[in-house]
N, C-alpha and C positions, 0 to 999 in steps of 0.2 A: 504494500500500500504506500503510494507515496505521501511524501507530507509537506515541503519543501516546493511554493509557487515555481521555482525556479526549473523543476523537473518537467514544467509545461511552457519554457516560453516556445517552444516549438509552435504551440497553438496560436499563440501570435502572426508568429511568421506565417505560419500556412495563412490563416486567418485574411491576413491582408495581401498575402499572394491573389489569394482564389479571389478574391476583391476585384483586384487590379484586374485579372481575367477576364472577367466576369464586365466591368466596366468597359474594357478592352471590344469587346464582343457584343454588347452593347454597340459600341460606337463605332463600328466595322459593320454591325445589322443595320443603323443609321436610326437608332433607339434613345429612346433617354434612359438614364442608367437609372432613374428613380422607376422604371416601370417595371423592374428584375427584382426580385428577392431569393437570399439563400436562405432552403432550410436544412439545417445543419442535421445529418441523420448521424444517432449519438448509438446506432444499437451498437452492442456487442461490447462496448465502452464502459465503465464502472459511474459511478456516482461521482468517483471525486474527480475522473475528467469532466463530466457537466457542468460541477460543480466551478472549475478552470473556466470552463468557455464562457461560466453566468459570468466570470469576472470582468471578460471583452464585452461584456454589454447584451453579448445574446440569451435569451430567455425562450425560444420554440424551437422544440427539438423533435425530430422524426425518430420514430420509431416502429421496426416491424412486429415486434411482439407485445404483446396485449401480456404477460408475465414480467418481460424486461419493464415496462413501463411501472406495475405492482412494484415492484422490486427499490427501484430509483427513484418513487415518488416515496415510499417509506422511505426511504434512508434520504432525504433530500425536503422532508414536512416540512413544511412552511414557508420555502424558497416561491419564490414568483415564477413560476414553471408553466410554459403551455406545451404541453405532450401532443403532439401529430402522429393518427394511427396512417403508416404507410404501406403496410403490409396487407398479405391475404388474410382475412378475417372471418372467422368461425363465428357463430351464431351464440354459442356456448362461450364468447368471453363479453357479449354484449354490455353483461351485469358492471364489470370491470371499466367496458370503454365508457361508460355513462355518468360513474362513479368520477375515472380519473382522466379523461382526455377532452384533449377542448376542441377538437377537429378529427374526421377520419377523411382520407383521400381514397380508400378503396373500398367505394359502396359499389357492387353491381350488380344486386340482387334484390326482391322486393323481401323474400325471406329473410335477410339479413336489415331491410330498412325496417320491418316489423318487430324484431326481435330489439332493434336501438329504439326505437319507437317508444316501447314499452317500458324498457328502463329509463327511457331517458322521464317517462310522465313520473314514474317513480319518485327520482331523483328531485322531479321540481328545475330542469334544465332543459336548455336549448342549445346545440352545436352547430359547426359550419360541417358541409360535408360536401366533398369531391367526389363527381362519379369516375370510377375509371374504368376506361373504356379498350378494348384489347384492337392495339394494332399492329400488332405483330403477328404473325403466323406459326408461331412455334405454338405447340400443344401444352407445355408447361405453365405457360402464359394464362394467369387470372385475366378478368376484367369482362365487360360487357359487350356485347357483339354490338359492331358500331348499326346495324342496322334494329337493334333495337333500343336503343338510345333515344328517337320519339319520344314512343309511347313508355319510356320508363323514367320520364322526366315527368310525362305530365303524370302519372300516377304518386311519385315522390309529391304533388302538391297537394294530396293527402296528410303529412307526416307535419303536423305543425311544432315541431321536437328538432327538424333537422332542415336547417340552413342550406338550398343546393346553391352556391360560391360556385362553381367552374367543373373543369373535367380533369384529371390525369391518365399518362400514360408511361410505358414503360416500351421504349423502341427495341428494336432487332439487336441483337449484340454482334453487329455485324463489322467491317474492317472498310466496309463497301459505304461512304459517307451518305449517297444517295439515296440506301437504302433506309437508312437512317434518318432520314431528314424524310423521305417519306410517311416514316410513323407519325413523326411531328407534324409536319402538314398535314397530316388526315385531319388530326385531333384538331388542329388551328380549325378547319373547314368544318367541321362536326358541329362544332363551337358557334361557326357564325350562319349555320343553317338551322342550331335553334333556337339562334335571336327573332328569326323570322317565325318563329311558332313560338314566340312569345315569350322565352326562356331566357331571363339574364344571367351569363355565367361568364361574369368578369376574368375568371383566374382559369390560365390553362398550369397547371405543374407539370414538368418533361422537362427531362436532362439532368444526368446524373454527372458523375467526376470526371467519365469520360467523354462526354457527348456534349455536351451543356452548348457550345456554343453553335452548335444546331440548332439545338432547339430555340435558342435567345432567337438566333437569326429566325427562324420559323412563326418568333410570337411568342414564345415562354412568357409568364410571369413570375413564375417562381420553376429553381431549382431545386435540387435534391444532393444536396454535398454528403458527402462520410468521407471517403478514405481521403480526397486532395485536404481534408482540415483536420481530421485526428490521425492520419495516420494510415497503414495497412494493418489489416485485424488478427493477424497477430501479435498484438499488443503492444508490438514495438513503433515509437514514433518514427515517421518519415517523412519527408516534402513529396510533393505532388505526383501519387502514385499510376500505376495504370488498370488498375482494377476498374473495371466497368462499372459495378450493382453500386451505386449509389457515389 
C-alpha cells in the first residue's frame, strides 16, 4: 500500500499529457476543447490511487464492475465521488448501481432499465444514463443493435428514474483506423437521426486510450481514459501505454 503523495506524481504527468492530446485533437478535428471530456476509468486500481487522482481535481471515475465500485466507495465514504457504470451490466447488481452510482453508460436492454427503475424509486433517486449501442461486429460485443435504438429510446421515456444524456460505444479493436472511425460515425449518425424523433442526446462517449482521437474527430464528447492516466494494469505505473480497452 502506498503512503507517500510522491509515489503518484506519475499521475500528474500522465494527467496532463493525455490533456494536451486530447486538446491536440480537438484542434486538429477543428473543435473547441471545452466540448471533450475525460472520464478517467479507475477499474482495477485500488482506492488510494483515486484517492491520488481526487487530488488533481478529478472527482468521476469509470468503472466496469458494479463490486469494484462497492468496494472503493466503502473505503473512500465521504469523499465527493461520482462513480460511472461503464461496463456490461447484470440485472442482479441493479440494487448496488442505484445505491452507489450516479451514471450508467451501458443501458441496452428494457430488462435491465426495469430492474434500475425499481431501485432507483426505492432509493428516492434519479440518474443520467447512456444507451450503448453495438457497432462493432464482433460477437463478444454488449450493446444494443443500432436498429433498435428507435423504439428503445422512446420506451426509456417510460423510466422517470433515468436521465437518457446520449449514447456510447465501444469500436472494433482494429489497426485498420477507418474501421475505427466507422464505429464512431455510426454512433455520431444514430445520435442525430434521433434528434429528429424527438430525442435529445447531447453526449456521444467513444474513444478509449487508444482510439480517442477518432473519435474526438468523429464528435466524441466524452472519452474513456485508464491505462494513458494510471498506468498499465499490472499495477505498475507507466506513460502512455498501448493497451486498447479503455
Amino acid at each position: 500500500m502506498h503512503s507517500d503523495s510522491n509515489d503518484y506524481a506519475y499521475l500528474a504527468a500522465n494527467w496532463a499529457a493525455v490533456r494536451a492530446r486530447v486538446d491536440a485533437a480537438c484542434r486538429a478535428a477543428g473543435r473547441d476543447v471545452a466540448e471533450v471530456s475525460i472520464l478517467p476509468v479507475s477499474k482495477t486500481f485500488g482506492p488510494e490511487v483515486v484517492r491520488a487522482a481526487m487530488a488533481l481535481g478529478l472527482k468521476r471515475f469509470g468503472e466496469n464492475k458494479v463490486q469494484e465500485i462497492r468496494s472503493k466507495a466503502a473505503a473512500l465514504a465521504g469523499a465527493d465521488i461520482e462513480w460511472v457504470v461503464i461496463g456490461h451490466l447484470q440485472t442482479n447488481k441493479a440494487k448496488d448501481v442505484a445505491r452507489l452510482a450516479s451514471e450508467v453508460q451501458s443501458l441496452d436492454r428494457l430488462e435491465l432499465a426495469d430492474a434500475l427503475h425499481r431501485r432507483l424509486q426505492l432509493e428516492g433517486r434519479v440518474i443520467d444514463v447512456l444507451v450503448e449501442v453495438k457497432t462493432s461486429p464482433e460477437e463478444s460485443k454488449h450493446g444494443l443493435p443500432p436498429a433498435q435504438l428507435p423504439a428503445f429510446l422512446d420506451a426509456l421515456r417510460g423510466y422517470d428514474t433515468l436521465r437518457v444524456r446520449g449514447l456510447m460505444t465501444l469500436a472494433v479493436p482494429s489497426d485498420d483506423p477507418e474501421a475505427v472511425r466507422a464505429c464512431f460515425r455510426q454512433l455520431r449518425r444514430l445520435r442525430d437521426a434521433s434528434r429528429t424523433q424527438g430525442h435529445d442526446l447531447p453526449r456521444l462517449s467513444m474513444g478509449m486510450s487508444g482510439d480517442f482521437p477518432l473519435a474526438i474527430a468523429e464528435g466524441a464528447t466524452e472519452i474513456r481514459i485508464g491505462t494513458a492516466i494510471f498506468g498499465g494494469r499490472s499495477g505498475k505505473p507507466e506513460t502512455y501505454g498501448t493497451e486498447r480497452n479503455n
